[in-house]
C-alpha positions as MATLAB code, in Angstrom:
seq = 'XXXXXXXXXXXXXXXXXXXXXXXXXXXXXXXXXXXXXXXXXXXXXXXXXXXXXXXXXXXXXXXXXXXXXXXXXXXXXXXXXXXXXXXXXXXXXXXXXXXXXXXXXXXXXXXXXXXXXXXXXXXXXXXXXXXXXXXXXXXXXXXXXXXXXXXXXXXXXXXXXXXXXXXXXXXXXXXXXXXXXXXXXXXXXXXXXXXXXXXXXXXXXXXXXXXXXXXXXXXXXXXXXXXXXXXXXXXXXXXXXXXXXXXXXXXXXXXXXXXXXXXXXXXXXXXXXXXXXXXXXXXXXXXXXXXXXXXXXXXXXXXXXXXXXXXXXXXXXXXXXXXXXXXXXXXXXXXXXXXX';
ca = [
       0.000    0.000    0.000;
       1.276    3.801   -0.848;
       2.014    5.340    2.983;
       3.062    9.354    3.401;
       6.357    9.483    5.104;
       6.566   12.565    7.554;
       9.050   13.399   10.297;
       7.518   13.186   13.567;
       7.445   16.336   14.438;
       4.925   17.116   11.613;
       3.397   14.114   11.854;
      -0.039   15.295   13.064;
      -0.265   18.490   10.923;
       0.349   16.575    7.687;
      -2.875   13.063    9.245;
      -5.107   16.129    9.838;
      -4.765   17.428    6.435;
      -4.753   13.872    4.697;
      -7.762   13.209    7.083;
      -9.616   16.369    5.587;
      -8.813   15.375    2.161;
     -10.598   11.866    2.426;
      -6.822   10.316    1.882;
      -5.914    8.774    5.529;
      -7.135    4.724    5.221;
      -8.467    3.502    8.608;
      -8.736   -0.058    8.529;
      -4.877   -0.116    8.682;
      -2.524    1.357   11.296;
      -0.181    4.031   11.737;
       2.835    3.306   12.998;
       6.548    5.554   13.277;
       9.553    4.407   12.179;
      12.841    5.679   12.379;
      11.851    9.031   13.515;
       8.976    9.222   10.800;
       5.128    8.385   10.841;
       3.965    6.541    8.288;
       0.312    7.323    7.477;
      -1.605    4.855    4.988;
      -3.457    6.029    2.406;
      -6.586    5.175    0.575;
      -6.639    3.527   -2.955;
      -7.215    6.602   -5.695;
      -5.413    9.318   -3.089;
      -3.803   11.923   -5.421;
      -0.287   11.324   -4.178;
       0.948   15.508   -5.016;
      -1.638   16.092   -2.449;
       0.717   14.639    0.154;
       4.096   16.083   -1.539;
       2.802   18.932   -1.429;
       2.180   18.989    2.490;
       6.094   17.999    1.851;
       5.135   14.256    2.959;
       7.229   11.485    1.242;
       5.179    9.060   -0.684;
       6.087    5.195   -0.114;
       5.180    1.823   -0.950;
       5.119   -0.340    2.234;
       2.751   -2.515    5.197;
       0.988   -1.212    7.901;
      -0.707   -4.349    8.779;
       2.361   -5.817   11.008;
       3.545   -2.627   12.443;
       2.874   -1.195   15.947;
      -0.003    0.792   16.431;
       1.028    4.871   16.670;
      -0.924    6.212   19.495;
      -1.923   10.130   19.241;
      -0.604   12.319   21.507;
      -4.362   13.110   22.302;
      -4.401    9.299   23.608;
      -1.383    9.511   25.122;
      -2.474   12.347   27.351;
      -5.560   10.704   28.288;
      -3.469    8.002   30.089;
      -1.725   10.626   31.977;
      -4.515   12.742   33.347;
      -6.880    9.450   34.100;
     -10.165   11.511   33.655;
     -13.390   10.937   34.672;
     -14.943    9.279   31.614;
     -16.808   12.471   31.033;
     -14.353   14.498   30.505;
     -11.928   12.529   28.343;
     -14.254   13.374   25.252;
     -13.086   16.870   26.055;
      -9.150   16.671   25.467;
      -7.794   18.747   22.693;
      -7.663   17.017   19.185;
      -5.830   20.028   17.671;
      -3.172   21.805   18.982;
       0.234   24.097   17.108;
       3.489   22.980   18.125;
       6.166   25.603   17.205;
       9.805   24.289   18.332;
       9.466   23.873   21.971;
       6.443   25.885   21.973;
       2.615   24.463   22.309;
      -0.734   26.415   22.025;
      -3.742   24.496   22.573;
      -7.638   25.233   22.741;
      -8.952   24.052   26.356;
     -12.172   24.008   26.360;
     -13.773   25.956   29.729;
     -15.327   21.692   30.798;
     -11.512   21.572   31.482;
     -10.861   25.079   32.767;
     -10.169   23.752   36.205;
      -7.662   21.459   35.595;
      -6.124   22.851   32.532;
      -2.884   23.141   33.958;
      -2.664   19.464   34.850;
      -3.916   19.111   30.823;
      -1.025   21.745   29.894;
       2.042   19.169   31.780;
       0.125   16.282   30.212;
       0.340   17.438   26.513;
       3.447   19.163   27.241;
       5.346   15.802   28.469;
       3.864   13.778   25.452;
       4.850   16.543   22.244;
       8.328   17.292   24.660;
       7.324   20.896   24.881;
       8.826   23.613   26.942;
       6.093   25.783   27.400;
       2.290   25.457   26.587;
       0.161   28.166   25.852;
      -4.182   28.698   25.932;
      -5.187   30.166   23.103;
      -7.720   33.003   24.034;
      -8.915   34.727   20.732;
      -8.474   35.336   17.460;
      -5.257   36.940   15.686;
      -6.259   40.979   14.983;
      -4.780   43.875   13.860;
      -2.877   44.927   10.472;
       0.138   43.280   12.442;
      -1.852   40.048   12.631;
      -1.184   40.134   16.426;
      -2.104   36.382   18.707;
      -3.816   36.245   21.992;
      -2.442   33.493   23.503;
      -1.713   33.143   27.615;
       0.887   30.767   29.258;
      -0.188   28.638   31.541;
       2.360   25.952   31.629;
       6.370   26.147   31.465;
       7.905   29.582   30.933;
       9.096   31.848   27.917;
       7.123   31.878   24.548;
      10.357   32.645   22.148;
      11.427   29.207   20.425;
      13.492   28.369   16.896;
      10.731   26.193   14.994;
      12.236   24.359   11.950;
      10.446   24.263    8.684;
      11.649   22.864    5.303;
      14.824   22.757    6.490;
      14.520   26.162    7.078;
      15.137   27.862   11.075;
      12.726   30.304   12.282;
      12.611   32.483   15.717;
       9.825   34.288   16.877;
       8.045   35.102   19.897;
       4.545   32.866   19.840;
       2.961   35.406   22.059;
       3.844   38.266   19.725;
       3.920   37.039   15.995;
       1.400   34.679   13.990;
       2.590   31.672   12.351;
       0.320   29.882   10.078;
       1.350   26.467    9.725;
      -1.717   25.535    7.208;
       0.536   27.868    4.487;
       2.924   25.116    4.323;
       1.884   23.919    1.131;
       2.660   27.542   -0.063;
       5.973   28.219    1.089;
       6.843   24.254    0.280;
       5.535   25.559   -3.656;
       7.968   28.620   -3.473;
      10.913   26.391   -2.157;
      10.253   24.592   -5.562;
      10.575   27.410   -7.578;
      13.849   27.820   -9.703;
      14.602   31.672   -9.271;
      18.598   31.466  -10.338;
      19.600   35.025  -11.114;
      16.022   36.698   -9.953;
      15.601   39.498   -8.123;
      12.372   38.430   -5.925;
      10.607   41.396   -3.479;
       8.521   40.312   -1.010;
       5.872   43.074    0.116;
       4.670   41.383    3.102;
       7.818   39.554    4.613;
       6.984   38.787    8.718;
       9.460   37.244    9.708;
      10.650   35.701    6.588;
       7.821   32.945    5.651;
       8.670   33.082    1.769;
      11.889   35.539    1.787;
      13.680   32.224    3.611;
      12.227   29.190    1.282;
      13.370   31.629   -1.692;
      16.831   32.567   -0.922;
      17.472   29.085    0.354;
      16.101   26.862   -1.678;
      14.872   28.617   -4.654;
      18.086   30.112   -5.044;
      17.398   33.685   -5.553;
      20.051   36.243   -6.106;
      18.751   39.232   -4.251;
      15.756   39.095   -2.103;
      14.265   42.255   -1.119;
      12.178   41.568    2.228;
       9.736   44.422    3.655;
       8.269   44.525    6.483;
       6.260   47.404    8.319;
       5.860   45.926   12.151;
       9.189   46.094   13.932;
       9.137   42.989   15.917;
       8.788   40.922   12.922;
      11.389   42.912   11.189;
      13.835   42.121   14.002;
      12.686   38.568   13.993;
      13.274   38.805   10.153;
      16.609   39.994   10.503;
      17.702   37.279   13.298;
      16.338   34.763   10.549;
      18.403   35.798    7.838;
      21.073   35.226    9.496;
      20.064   32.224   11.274;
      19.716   30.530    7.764;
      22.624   31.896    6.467;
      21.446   33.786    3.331;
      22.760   37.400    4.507;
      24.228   37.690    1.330;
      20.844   37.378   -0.884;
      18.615   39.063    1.258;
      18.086   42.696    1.803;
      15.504   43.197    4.901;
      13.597   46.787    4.567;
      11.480   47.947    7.760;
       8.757   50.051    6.965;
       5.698   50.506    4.343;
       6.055   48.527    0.874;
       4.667   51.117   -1.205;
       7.441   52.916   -0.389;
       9.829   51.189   -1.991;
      11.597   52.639   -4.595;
      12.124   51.520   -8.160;
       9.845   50.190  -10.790;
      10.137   47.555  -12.881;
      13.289   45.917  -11.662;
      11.677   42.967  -10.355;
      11.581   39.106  -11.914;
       8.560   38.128   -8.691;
       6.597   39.731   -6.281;
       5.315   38.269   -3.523;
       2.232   39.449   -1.274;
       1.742   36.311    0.925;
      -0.593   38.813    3.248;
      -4.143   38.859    3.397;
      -6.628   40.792    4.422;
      -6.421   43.977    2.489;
      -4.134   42.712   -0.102;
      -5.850   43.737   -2.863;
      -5.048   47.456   -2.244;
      -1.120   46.563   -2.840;
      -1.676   45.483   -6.288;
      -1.096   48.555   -7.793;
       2.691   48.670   -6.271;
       2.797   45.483   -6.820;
       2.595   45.592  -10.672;
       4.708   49.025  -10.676;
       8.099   46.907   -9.070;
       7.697   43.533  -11.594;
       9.073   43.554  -14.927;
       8.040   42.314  -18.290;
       7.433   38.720  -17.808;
       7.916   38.631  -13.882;
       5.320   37.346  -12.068;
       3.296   38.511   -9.049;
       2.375   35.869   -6.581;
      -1.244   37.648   -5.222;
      -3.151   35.669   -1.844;
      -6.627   36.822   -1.005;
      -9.198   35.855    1.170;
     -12.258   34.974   -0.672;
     -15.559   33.425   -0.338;
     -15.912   29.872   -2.704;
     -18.816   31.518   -4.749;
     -16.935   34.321   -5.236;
     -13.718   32.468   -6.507;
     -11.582   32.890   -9.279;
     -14.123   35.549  -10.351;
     -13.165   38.724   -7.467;
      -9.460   37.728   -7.324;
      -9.018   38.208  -11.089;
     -11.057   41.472  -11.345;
      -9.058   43.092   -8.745;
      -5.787   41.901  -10.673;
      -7.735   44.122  -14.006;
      -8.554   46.783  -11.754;
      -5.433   47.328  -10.728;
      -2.960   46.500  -14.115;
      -3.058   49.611  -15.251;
      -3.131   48.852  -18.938;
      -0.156   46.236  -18.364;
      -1.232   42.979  -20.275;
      -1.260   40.100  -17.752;
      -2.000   35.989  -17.680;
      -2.968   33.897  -14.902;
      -0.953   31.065  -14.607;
      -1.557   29.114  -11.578;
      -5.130   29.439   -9.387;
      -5.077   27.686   -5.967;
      -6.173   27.157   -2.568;
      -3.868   27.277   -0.132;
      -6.504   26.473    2.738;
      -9.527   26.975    4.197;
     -10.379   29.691    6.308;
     -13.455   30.470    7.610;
     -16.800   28.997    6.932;
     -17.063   29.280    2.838;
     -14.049   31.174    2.593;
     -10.684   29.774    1.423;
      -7.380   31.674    1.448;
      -6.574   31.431   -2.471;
      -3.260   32.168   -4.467;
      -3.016   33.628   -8.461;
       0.526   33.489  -10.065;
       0.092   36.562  -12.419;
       2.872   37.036  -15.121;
       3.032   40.590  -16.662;
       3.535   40.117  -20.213;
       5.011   43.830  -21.068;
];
């Protein structure tokens, strides 16, 4: 049978997705070896689904293997609930590096420090974090509260690829894997690449180091991720290709001297796009993410990209979703090239 080969660490991230999909086969087991799960997947399950969550497809058995049991199960053992409560354990949960947020629900408000040391001693994290609310604000800002371990700063590895931030200070969206795994991919020899909405490096890293481009231009307008940014660049070792810029992207200067453009933000992308097609050059291509609802999709994401051309002649050439997020809305990705 084909089985997705992840490292451990990911391992729960990439059965959640394959789960969603309608790709994780449940009559056979998961089991990890040598430091990787190995999930089993149905008959007819579009294998790129799973490279693209940067999975490893294999052909192997599952029968005779030893069972994996979730951390979620693993937990329950631990705490020895009342039978009552065990229904209320988290099933989802964001480990970045040493760093765990989880969703208690208020049934285990009383105890959810015990829950915290439970989870925390079966993922191996240092510090465990309730997440209270929503992320806000044009600096995408989490509400998140410690309540077990100390310190919410960690290095969390992606892709081969080192990033440091402050939990409690800067979002992370792990479900944009698939994304930044798509720009690793890309071959951008000899490119000059700006990113418009950098953070803390999410797709300036994956393109200097893998993708190989020659000069990176990364801006960012809120100055903790820009110092988090500039720790990263160096972290990764690509000082060298990447230029970090603190401060608003539409005041960059120059105009067409750009082979990409990224604007991995969303929100109120769409009011970028005129910068945006001002920096790329003939035949560059501008990498635009919206937020849109599913009826309204390709339709509003391509009529902004007219709207804001200004005469310039352009092509889509890639339409995707990168994930859901919110009820009928899906966070959605249009390579534009500029063809003069």
């Amino acid at each position: 049978m084909r089985l997705a080969k992840v490292p451990r660490d990911r391992a729960e991230q990439v059965r959640k997705r394959i789960t969603a999909m309608g790709g994780l086969r449940k009559d056979v087991r998961i089991f990890e070896e040598g430091g990787h799960v190995l999930i089993p997947l149905v008959e007819g399950f579009d294998e790129t689904k799973a490279l693209k969550l940067g999975a490893e497809v294999v052909e192997g058995d599952a029968r005779s293997r030893a069972c994996y049991v979730s951390p979620q199960e693993q937990a329950r053992r631990l705490l020895s609930l009342p039978r009552y409560l065990e229904g209320y354990l988290p099933s989802k949960w964001e480990m970045f590096g040493d760093v765990l947020v989880l969703r208690i629900p208020r049934e285990l408000a009383g105890i959810r420090e015990k829950v915290a040391e439970a989870y925390a001693q079966v993922l191996g994290a240092r510090t465990v974090c309730q997440e209270r609310g929503v992320i806000s604000g044009a600096h995408r800002t989490p509400d998140v509260e410690v309540i077990w371990g100390d310190g919410t700063e960690t290095v969390h590895r992606e892709n081969y690829i080192l990033y440091r931030f402050d939990v409690a200070r800067i979002m992370y969206s792990s479900g944009n894997f698939p994304e930044k795994w798509r720009m690793s991919r890309m071959d951008c020899r000899g490119e000059t690449v700006v990113d418009m909405f950098a953070g803390i490096g999410y797709f300036t890293l994956p393109l200097a180091k893998h993708a190989r481009a020659e000069r990176v231009v990364a801006c960012e307008i809120n100055p903790v991720a820009y110092g988090y940014l500039v720790e990263n660049i160096s972290l990764n070792g690509v000082e060298g290709a990447v230029e970090p810029v603190l401060g608003d992207n539409r005041d960059l200067p120059g105009e067409r001297l750009a082979h990409r453009v990224l604007m991995g933000y969303v929100g109120t992308t769409h009011e970028f796009l005129p910068k945006a097609f001002s920096m790329v050059r003939p035949g560059g291509v501008i990498h635009y993410h919206e937020t849109c609802p599913i009826d309204e999709w390709p339709s509003r994401p391509l009529r902004r990209i007219g709207e804001a051309a200004g005469g310039r002649r352009w092509e889509a050439v890639h339409k995707g979703e990168v994930k859901s997020f919110a009820p009928s809305v899906s966070h959605y990705v249009v390579d534009v090239m500029v063809l003069d």
